[in-house]
N, C-alpha and C positions, 0 to 999 in steps of 0.2 A: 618153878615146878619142873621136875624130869619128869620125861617122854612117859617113862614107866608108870608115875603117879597119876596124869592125866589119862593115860587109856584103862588103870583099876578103876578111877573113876567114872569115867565115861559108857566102861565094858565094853570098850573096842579091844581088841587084843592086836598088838601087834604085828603079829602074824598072817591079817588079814589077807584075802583072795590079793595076787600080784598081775593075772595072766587074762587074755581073754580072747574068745575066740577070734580066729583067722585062718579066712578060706580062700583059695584060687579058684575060680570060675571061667572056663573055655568052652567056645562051639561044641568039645567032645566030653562035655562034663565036669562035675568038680575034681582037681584033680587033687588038694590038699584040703584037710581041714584037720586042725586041732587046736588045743589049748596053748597059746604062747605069751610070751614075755616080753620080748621086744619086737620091732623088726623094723629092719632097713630099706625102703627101696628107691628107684630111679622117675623123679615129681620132675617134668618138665624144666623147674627150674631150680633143680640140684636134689641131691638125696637127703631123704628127709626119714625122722625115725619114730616110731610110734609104743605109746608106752599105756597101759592099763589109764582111764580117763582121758584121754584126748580129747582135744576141743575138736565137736559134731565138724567133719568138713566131707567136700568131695577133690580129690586131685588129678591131675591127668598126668598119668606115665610115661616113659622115655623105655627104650629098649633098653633093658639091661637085668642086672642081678635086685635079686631080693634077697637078702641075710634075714632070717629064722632064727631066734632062739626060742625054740618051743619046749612044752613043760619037759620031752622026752629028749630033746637034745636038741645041738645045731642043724638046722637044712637050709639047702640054698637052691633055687630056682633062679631058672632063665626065663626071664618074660618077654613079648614084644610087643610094648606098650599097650595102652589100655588107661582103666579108672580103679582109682582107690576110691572105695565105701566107708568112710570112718566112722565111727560114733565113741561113747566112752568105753564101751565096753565089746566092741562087735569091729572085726576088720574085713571087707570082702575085696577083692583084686579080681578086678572083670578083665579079662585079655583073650587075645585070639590065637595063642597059644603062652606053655608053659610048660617046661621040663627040668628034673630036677638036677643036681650039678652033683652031687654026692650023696 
């Protein structure tokens, strides 16, 4: 069967939600939140990337960059260290600061 024949049947549409929220959270407030696609950051023990459904986890952060591709375009932020909040559909970055890079 192709792709196309199982989601007429199913009425899944292929087109389905891709993106889900992701926030930064510091002592001085949230500083980001929107809808994204991917994103990259700096997991104690290498950079690791997160994708709509991810497996429920917690990680702890390393100083460095977060790559952003959100639904409005690319952003990138400087963190220094901290926790990532994952779930399938929810991203939160706890840090003690965060500033954006472009």
């Amino acid at each position: 069967r192709s792709l196309n024949a199982l989601s007429f049947k199913t009425g899944k549409h292929m087109s389905e939600k891709k993106y889900y929220k992701f926030e930064i959270l510091t002592p001085k407030g949230l500083i980001f939140s929107e809808n994204v696609i991917h994103l990259r950051a700096p997991g104690r023990d290498g950079l690791f990337g997160v994708l709509l459904h991810h497996l429920p986890s917690v990680v702890l952060l390393n100083d460095g960059m977060v790559d952003v591709h959100a639904v409005s375009g690319n952003k990138q932020f400087s963190i220094s260290g901290g926790i990532a909040d994952i779930s399938d559909h929810y991203v939160q970055i706890i840090t003690e600061s965060a500033e954006p890079v472009n």
